[in-house]
MISE-742778 format. One record per residue (C-alpha): x, y, z; residue in three letters. Coordinates in steps of 0.2 Angstrom, whole numbers, plus 5000, padded with zeros to 4 digits. Each point is the difference from the previous one (the first is absolute). Layout:
BEGIN
XYZala
...
This chain:
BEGIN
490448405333unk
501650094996unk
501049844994unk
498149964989unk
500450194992unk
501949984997unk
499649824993unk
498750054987unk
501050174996unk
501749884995unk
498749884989unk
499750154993unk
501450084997unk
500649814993unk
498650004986unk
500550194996unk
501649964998unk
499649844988unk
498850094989unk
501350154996unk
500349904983unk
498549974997unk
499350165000unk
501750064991unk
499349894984unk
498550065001unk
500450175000unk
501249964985unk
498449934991unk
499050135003unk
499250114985unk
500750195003unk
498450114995unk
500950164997unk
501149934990unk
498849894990unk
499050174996unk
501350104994unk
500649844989unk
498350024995unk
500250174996unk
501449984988unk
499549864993unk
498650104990unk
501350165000unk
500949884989unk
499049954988unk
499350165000unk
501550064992unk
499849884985unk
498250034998unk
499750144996unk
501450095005unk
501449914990unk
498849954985unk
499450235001unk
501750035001unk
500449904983unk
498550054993unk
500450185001unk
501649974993unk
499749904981unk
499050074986unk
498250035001unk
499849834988unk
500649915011unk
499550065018unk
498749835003unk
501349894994unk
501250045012unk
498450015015unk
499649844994unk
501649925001unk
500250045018unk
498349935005unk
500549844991unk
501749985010unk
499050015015unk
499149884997unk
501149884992unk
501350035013unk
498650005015unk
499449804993unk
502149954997unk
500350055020unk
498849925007unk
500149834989unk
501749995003unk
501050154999unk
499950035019unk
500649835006unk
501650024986unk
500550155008unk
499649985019unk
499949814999unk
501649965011unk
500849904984unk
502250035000unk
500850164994unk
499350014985unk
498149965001unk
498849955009unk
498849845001unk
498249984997unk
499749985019unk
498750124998unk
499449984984unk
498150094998unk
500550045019unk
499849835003unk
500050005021unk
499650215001unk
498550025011unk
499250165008unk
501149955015unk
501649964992unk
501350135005unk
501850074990unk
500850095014unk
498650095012unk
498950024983unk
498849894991unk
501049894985unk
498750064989unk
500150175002unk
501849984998unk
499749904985unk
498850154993unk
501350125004unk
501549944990unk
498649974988unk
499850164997unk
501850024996unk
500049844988unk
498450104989unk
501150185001unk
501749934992unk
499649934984unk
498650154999unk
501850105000unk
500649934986unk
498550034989unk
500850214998unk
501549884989unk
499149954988unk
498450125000unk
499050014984unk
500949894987unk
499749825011unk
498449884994unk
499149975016unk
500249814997unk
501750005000unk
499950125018unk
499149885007unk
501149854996unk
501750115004unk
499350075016unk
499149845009unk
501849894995unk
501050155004unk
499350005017unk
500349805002unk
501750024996unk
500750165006unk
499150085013unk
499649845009unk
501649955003unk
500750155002unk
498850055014unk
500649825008unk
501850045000unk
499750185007unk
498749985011unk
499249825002unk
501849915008unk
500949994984unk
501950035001unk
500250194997unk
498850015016unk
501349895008unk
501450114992unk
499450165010unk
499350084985unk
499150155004unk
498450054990unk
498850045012unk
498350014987unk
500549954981unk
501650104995unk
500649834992unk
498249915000unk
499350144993unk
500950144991unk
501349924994unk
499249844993unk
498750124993unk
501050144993unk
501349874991unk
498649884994unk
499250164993unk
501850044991unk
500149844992unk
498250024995unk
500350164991unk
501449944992unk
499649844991unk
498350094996unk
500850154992unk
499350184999unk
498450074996unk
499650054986unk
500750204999unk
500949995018unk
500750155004unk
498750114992unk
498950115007unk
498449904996unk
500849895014unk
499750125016unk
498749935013unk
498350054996unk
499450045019unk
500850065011unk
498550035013unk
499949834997unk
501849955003unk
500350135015unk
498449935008unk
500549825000unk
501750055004unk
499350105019unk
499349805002unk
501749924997unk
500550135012unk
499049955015unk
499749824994unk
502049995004unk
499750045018unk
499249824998unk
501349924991unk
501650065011unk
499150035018unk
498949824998unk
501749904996unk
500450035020unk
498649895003unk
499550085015unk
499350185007unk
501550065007unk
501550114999unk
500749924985unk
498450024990unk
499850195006unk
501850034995unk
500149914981unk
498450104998unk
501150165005unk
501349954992unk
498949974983unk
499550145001unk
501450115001unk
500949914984unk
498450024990unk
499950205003unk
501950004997unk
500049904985unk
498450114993unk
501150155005unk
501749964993unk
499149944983unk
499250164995unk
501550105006unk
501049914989unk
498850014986unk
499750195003unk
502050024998unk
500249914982unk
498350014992unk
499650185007unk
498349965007unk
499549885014unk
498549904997unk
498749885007unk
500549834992unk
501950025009unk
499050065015unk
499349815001unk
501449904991unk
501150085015unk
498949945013unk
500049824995unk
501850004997unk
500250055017unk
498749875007unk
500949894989unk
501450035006unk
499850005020unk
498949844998unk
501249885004unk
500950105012unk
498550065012unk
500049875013unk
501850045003unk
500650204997unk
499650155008unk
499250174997unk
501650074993unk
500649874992unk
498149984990unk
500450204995unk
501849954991unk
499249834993unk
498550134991unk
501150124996unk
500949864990unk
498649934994unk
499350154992unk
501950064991unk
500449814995unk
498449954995unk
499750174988unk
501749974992unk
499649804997unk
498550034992unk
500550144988unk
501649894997unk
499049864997unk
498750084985unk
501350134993unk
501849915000unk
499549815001unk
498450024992unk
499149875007unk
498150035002unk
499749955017unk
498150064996unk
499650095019unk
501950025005unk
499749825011unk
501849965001unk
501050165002unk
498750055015unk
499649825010unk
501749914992unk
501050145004unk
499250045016unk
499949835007unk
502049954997unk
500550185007unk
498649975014unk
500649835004unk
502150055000unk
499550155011unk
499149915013unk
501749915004unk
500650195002unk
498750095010unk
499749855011unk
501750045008unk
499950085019unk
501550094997unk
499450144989unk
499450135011unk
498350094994unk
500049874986unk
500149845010unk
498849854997unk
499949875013unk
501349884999unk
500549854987unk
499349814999unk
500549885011unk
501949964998unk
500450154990unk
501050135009unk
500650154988unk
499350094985unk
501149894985unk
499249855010unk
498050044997unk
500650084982unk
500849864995unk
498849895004unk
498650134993unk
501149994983unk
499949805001unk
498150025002unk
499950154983unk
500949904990unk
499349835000unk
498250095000unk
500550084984unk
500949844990unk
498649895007unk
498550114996unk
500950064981unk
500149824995unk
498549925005unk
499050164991unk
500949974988unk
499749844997unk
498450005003unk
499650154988unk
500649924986unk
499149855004unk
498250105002unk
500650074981unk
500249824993unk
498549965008unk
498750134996unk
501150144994unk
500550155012unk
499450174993unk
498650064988unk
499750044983unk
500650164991unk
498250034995unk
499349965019unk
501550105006unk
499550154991unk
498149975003unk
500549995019unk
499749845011unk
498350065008unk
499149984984unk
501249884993unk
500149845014unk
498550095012unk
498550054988unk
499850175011unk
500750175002unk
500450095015unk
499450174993unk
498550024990unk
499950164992unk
């Protein structure tokens, strides 16, 4: 009976031993529900931030006649942005293509089912996710350009804008494209994002020219509850966007929602004290445009810094960013309409440097948590951070560019003096935010 026992114990110790990688694939293919539900979670935390709190917080910020124009050109990106990503827009940026772009492997998400996994998530969750991120940049760009731009030529600039620029970019950085490969560090959109935005948005105001009567009083925001109300939803919407680019519920999440955190406060913080020191007074509208400089700013950074290092990169974020955008309207005079460039331009190339700083182990109170692969000192990750800033920049100035000038010869890019004066609600929309 005992050589029966020890025979059938060895059989089975023999068919444990042979399905070891078996089960190890099967647990490598198997969906991660606590991470899938909070992807879920940020994924509508994201686009929560573009509607309503991105399209309140521009609201707030233009003239009462043009309040609906700027609601309703959000709305539109997110649709037009939402249709582009899942035709194609996906598959070019995640499709496994070279370094520079995808393929249309997954076209209309051709082979994505309910079962189909990215990682220990469903794809299409993960699809939905960077979605969200897709509708929110060229949203961005809108504060550029806001209430002088026919919402004909938005729509033309903003869905080829998207095809050209943020597609590919989003494949070099974070689809397999070669600054990925490089090392470069940009852990939820400080080069996808804020610097493709805030530079697009430069160009924009630029080849678009001022307002009419920029840099009169007739020019300040019209509400401010409206304004400060979507900027508290950017606020907690950014948990989403930083902590959900871990792609998992775990430590990394919790501390870029920390680390988010303490940059925003900072960033809010150092604006209005900075304010208060050369204007005499502080006031609500530095309060916010502090905060999302700081958000801004630690974006691409929180994945990788520490607690300390996110308090130096909001401190930054709040003194650079205030002397960018007063430089911008006052010495350059360029009318970059809702302060897009100075805040997410600025922000995102200061973010993205300092990442390669604050990453570093070696910094004591301020240390991150080491570099990429292959990188072993601070000039390494800045140098290869720099390589990352600049091509962004170059890339994304051309191409808007470009294709600005195209939309003009096409449809023409701004308004009327008469409908620019009458206000764009009334003058391309038929309605009127206020009726009293």
């Amino acid at each position: 009976m005992s050589i029966v026992n020890r025979s059938i114990r060895a059989a089975l110790g023999v068919m444990a031993l042979m399905s070891i990688p078996a089960m190890a694939v099967a647990e490598e293919a198997v969906m991660n529900s606590a991470n899938t539900g909070w992807i879920m979670t940020t994924t509508a935390l994201v686009l929560f931030m573009t509607l309503p709190g991105l399209a309140l917080f521009y609201g707030g910020l233009v003239r009462t006649k043009n309040v609906l124009s700027v609601l309703m050109q959000c709305f539109a990106i997110a649709g037009v942005a939402s249709i582009i990503w899942f035709l194609f827009g996906y598959s070019l940026a995640f499709g496994e293509g070279n370094a520079w772009i995808g393929d249309f492997s997954k076209v209309m998400l051709s082979g994505v089912g309910k079962e189909t996994l990215s990682g220990d998530i469903p794809e299409s969750l993960f699809m939905m996710f960077q979605m969200t991120f897709a509708i929110i940049t060229p949203a961005l760009i809108i504060g550029g350009y806001a209430e002088r731009m026919k919402f004909s030529a938005m729509l033309i600039f903003s869905t080829v804008w998207l095809i050209l620029v943020y597609i590919p970019v989003t494949h070099w950085v974070w689809g397999g494209g070669w600054l990925g490969a490089m090392g470069l560090y940009d852990f939820a959109g400080g080069t996808v994002v804020h610097i493709t935005a805030g530079v697009a948005a430069l160009v924009a105001a630029m080849v678009l020219g001022p307002r009419k009567g920029f840099g009169s009083a007739a020019m300040m925001p019209h509400n401010m509850t409206m304004t400060v109300t979507g900027a508290g939803m950017l606020w907690v919407g950014w948990f989403g966007f930083n902590g959900g680019s871990a792609l998992a519920s775990d430590g990394s999440a919790a501390m870029a929602i920390l680390v988010t955190h303490i940059s925003a406060a900072m960033g809010a913080i150092t604006w209005v004290v900075r304010e208060w020191i050369k204007f005499g007074k502080p006031s609500a509208l530095g309060a916010v445009t502090g905060m999302v400089a700081g958000l801004g700013t630690i974006t691409p950074a929180s994945g990788f810094v520490g607690p300390g290092g996110a308090l130096i990169i909001g401190l930054l974020a709040g003194a650079v960013c205030f002397s960018a955008t007063n430089y911008l309207k006052q010495v350059l005079k360029i009318d970059d309409s809702l302060d897009v460039f100075p805040v997410h331009g600025v922000g995102g190339i200061m973010g993205t440097l300092l990442a390669g700083v604050f990453s570093a182990t070696s910094l004591g109170v301020f240390s991150g948590y080491g570099f990429a692969e292959g990188i072993e000192t601070i000039g390494g990750q800045v140098y290869v951070q720099f390589i990352g800033v600049v091509a962004t920049i170059v890339f994304t100035a051309v191409v808007s560019y470009v294709i600005l000038k195209l939309v003009d010869k096409l449809v023409g890019l701004r308004v009327t003096e008469e409908d620019e004066i009458q206000g764009l609600d009334v003058a391309l929309h038929e309605e009127r935010g206020y009726d009293i």
